[in-house]
Steps between C-alpha positions, in 0.01 A plus 500: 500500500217415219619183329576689155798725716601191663557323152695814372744519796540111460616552112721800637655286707554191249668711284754673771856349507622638839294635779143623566375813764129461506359788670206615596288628775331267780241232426485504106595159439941517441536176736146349331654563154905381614373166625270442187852464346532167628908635636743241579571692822247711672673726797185630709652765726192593669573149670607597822726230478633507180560858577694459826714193297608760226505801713763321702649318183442679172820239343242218548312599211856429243554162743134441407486540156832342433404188663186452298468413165578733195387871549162553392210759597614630844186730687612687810176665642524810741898528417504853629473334842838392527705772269817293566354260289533731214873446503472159464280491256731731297781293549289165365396718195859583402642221538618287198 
């Protein structure tokens, strides 16, 4: 992604409350421009191993985050890898 598109998803993201889908198609800079945000928790699911861990676990993303420190910018790359994910996710996000 050219650095002026990078900057404007950045500010788009700054300003959102809840959750984020970035989407776009392959090799235009979405992970590039999500780790430029400097996220208190990166989730790289084209990790082999990070993938298997959630694939088999998708709760140990709420265990994760609720045994860190207060809630910040959360960045789960490739998330349509492990759809069950999704639920958990959802279930973070409308929570109290």
């Amino acid at each position: 992604m050219p650095h002026m598109h990078t900057r404007l998803v950045a500010e788009r993201i700054a300003k959102s409350r809840r959750s984020v889908l970035l989407l776009g198609p392959r090799q235009v800079g979405k992970s590039t421009s999500c780790r430029a945000l400097d996220p208190d928790r990166y989730v790289d699911l084209a990790d082999q191993a990070e993938f298997l861990s959630y694939s088999k676990a998708p709760a140990r993303l709420r265990r994760e985050l609720e045994a860190g420190p207060a809630r910040g910018l959360v960045v789960i790359d490739e998330v349509q890898r492990v759809p069950g994910l999704l639920n958990t996710i959802q279930s973070i996000l409308d929570a109290p």
